[in-house]
C-alpha positions in Angstrom: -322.7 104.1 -20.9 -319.6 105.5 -21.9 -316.8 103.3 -22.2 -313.2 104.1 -21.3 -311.7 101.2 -24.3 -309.3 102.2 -26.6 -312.1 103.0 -29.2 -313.8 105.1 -27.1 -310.9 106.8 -26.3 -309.3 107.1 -29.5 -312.7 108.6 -30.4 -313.0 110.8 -27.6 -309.1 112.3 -28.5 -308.1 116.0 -29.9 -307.0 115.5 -33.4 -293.2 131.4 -17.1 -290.5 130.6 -15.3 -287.7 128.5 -15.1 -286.9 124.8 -13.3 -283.4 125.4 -12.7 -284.6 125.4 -9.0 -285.3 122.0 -9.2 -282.2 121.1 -10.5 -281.2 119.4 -6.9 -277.6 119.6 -5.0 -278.5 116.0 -3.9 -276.9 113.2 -6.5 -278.7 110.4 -7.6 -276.4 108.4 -6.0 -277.5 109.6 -2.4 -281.1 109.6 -3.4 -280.8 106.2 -4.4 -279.4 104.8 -1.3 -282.0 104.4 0.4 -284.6 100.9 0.0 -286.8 101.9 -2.6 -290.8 101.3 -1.9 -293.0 98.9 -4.1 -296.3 98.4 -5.0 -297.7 95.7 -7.3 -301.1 95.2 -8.7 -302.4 92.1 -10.7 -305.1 92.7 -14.3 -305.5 89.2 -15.3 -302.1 87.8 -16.3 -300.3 90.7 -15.8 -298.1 92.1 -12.9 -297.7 95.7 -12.6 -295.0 97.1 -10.5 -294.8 100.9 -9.8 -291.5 101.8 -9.4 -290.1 105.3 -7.8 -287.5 107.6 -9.2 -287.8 110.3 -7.1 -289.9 113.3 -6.5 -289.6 117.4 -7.2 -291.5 120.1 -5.8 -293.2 122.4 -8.5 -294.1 126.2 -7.1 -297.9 127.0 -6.5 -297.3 129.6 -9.3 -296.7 126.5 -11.9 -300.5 125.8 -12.1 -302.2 128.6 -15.0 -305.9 128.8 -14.4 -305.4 128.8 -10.7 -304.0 131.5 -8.3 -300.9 131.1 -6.4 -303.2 131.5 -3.4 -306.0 129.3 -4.4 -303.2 126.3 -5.2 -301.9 126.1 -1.9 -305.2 126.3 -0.3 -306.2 123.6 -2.1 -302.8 121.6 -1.3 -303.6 122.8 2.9 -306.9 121.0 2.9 -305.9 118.3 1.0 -302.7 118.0 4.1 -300.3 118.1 1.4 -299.1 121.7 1.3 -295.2 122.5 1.5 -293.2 125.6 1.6 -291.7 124.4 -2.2 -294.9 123.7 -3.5 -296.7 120.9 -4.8 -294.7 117.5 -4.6 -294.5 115.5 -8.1 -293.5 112.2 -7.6 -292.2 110.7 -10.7 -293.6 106.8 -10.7 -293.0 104.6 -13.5 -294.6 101.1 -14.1 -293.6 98.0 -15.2 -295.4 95.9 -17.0 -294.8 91.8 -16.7 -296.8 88.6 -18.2 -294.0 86.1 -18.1 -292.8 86.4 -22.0 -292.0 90.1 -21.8 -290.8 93.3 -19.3 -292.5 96.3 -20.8 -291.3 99.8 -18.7 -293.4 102.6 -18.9 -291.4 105.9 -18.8 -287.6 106.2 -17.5 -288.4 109.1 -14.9 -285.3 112.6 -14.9 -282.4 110.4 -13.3 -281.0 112.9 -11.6 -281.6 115.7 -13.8 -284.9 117.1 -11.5 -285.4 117.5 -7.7 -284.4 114.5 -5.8 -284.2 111.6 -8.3 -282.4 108.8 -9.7 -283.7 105.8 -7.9 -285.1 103.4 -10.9 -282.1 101.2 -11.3 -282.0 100.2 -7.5 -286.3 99.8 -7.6 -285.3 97.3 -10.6 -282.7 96.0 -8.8 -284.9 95.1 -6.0 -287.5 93.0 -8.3 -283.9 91.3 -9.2 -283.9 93.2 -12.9 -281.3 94.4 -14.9 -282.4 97.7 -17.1 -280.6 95.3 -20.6 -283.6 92.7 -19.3 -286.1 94.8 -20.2 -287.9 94.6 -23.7 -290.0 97.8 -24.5 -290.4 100.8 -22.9 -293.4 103.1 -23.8 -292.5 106.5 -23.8 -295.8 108.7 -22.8 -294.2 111.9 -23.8 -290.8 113.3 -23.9 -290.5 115.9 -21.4 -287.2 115.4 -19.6 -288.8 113.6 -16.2 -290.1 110.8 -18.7 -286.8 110.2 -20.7 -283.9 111.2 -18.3 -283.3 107.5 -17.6 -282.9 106.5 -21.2 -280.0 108.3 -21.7 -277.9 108.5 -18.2 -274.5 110.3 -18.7 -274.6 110.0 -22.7 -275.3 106.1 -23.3 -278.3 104.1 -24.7 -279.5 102.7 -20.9 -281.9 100.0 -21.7 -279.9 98.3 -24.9 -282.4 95.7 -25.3 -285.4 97.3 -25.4 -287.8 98.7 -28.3 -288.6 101.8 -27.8 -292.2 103.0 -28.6 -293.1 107.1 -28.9 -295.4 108.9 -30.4 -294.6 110.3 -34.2 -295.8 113.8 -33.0 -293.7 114.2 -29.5 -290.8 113.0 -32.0 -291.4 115.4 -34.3 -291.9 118.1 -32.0 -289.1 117.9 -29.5 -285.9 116.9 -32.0 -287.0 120.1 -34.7 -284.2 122.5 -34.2 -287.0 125.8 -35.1 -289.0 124.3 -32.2 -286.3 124.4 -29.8 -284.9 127.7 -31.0 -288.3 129.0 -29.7 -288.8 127.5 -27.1 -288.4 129.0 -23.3 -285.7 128.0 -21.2 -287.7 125.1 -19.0 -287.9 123.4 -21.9 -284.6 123.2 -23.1 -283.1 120.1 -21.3 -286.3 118.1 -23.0 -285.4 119.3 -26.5 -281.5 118.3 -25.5 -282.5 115.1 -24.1 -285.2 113.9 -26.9 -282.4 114.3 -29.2 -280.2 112.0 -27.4 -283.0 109.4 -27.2 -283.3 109.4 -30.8 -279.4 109.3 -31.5 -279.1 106.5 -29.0 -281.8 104.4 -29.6 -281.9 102.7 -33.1 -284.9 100.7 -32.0 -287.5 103.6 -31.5 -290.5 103.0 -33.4 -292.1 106.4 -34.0 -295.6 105.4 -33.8 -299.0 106.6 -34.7 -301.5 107.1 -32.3 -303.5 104.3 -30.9 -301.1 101.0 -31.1 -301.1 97.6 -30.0 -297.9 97.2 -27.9 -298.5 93.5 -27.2 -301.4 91.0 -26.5 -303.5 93.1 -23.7 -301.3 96.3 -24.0 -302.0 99.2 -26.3 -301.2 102.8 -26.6 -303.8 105.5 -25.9 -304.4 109.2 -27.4 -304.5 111.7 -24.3 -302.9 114.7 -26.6 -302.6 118.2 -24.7 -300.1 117.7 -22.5 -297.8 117.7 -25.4 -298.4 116.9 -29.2 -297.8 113.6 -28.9 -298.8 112.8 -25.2 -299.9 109.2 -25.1 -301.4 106.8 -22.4 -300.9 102.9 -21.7 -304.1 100.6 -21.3 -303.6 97.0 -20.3 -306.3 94.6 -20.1 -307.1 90.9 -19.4 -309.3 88.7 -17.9 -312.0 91.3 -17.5 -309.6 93.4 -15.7 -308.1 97.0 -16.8 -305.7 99.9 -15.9 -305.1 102.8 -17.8 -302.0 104.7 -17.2 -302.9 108.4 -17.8 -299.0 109.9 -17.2 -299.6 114.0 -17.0 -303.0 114.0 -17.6 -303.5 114.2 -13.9 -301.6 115.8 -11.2 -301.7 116.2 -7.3 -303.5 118.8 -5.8 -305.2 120.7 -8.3 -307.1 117.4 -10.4 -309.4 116.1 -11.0 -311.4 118.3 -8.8 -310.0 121.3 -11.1 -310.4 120.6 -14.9 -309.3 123.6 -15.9 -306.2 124.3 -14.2 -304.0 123.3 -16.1 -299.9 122.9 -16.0 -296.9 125.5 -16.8 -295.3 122.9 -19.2 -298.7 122.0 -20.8 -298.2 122.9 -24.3 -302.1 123.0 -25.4 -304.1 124.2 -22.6 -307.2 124.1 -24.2 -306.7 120.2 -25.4 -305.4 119.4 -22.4 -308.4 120.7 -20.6 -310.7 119.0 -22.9 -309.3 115.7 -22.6 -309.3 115.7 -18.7 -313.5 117.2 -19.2 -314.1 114.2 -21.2 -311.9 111.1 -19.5 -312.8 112.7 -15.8 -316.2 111.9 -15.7 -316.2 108.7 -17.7 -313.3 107.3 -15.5 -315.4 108.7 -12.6 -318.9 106.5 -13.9 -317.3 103.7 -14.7 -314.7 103.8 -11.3 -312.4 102.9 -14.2 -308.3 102.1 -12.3 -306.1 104.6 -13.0 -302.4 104.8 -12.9 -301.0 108.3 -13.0 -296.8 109.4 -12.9 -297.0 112.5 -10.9 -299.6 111.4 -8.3 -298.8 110.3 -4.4 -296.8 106.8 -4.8 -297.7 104.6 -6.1 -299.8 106.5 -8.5 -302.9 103.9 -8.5 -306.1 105.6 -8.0 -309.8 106.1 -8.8 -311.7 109.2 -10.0 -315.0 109.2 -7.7 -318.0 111.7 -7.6 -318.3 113.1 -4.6 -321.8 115.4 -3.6 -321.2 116.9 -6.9 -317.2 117.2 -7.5 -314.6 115.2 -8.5 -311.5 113.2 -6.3 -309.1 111.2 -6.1 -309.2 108.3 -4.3 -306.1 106.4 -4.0 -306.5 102.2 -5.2 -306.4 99.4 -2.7 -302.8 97.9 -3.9 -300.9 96.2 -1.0 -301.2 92.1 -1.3 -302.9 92.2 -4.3 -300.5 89.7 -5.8 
């Protein structure tokens, strides 16, 4: 049997158009005035919260390896088809055991589709963003690091920031940028303000040890440096996956891959590998971009793959 631990992983790991569209008219402000939702899980000790940003809808042309027409088939039978395309929600998760707040990912604030909300979801657990202690950064596209730097300032000033060396090196080299197509841009802009703003980022090197029960993951593809989050404890596990899955076209579709994916072939290869172990094993799955709150399981079904959303509400 294949095992989905941080070994098996770490073993299992590879060493156009433009979003200005979903740049939205709608402030953060007003997308954040409404209650947030919430959904926590328990793994042994721990408390996981998914918390909303916000959401943006990506075009059915954004999907390379599918058809515009076989995309939003697949989003009509799946009763999730929209005239704008394929709705992202951007979830992010936090991670409590009583001694430390760890955040995974800060969502685009504002600076994609309809967003902005974290603050208020943290807010409603009765959190402060300067009471929490790490966040793990799973890549640094802009709808993962947007909340680190709101309107030019360091956002959580407590925290430690963990990333991977490669996504650092990547996004803040000035030849990379110079390039690289216009979607990207705000990323490269952004990445550099993380690293200007936070003197507490620890560039780190693939699989990691965050704290007791929560280590860092190698799911490269995405983006050079795209990492994952496992916690585990008491016999109990979740791994957060971040853009290793999206809505729609996965995991039924291994090989359609993403217009921002930087490394379609890794990427691919990673989801043919993690798919059907995650599948065997019915392993709990946490992933950014899918349907709130993100908490799922990859089942076989007559010979494909789904998703099947988690069993979250009292759980605590």
């Amino acid at each position: 049997m294949i095992d989905l631990s941080r070994r098996a992983l770490a073993l299992g790991a590879l060493g156009a158009g433009a979003l200005s569209f979903l740049t939205s008219n709608t402030s953060a402000a007003s997308v954040a005035s409404s209650a947030p939702p919430l959904a926590q899980v328990k793994i042994g000790r721990f408390t996981v919260t998914a918390l909303p940003d916000g959401y943006a809808d990506m075009p059915y042309s954004f999907f390379p390896g599918r058809s515009v027409e076989q995309v939003e088939q697949a989003a009509q039978a799946q009763f999730m088809a929209r005239p704008s395309g394929v709705r992202f929600l951007f979830n992010q998760y936090l991670i409590e055991d009583g001694d430390r707040r760890i955040l995974v990912d800060a969502g685009p604030a504002g600076t994609l589709g309809q967003s902005g909300m974290l603050p208020q979801a943290l807010a409603a657990l009765g959190l402060r963003r300067d009471q929490i202690d790490a966040v793990i950064v799973t890549h640094m596209h802009q709808d993962h690091i947007g909340g680190l730097v709101t309107d030019g300032r360091n956002n959580f000033p407590n925290a430690e920031l963990y990333i991977d060396r490669r996504d650092v090196g990547h996004w803040t080299d000035a030849a990379k940028q110079g390039a690289a197509p216009d979607y990207l841009q705000p990323s490269f802009r952004l990445s550099r303000e993380v690293v200007r703003l936070y003197p507490r980022l620890q560039a780190i090197d693939g699989q990691r040890q965050i704290s007791r029960g929560v280590s860092v993951v190698d799911l490269t593809g995405h983006t050079p440096g795209h990492i994952g989050v496992r916690i585990e404890d008491a016999g109990q596990s979740l791994i957060m996956v971040s853009d290793m899955l999206f809505p729609v076209v996965h995991p039924s579709a291994i090989d359609a891959n993403f217009l921002l994916e930087q490394d379609h072939a890794a990427a691919q290869a990673m989801r043919a590998r993690f798919f059907p172990r995650a599948a065997e094993q019915g392993a709990l799955i946490a992933a950014t971009h899918m349907p709130f709150p993100g908490l799922g399981r990859i089942v076989s079904d007559r010979g494909s793959l789904r998703w099947q959303p988690a069993d979250w509400a009292f759980q605590v």
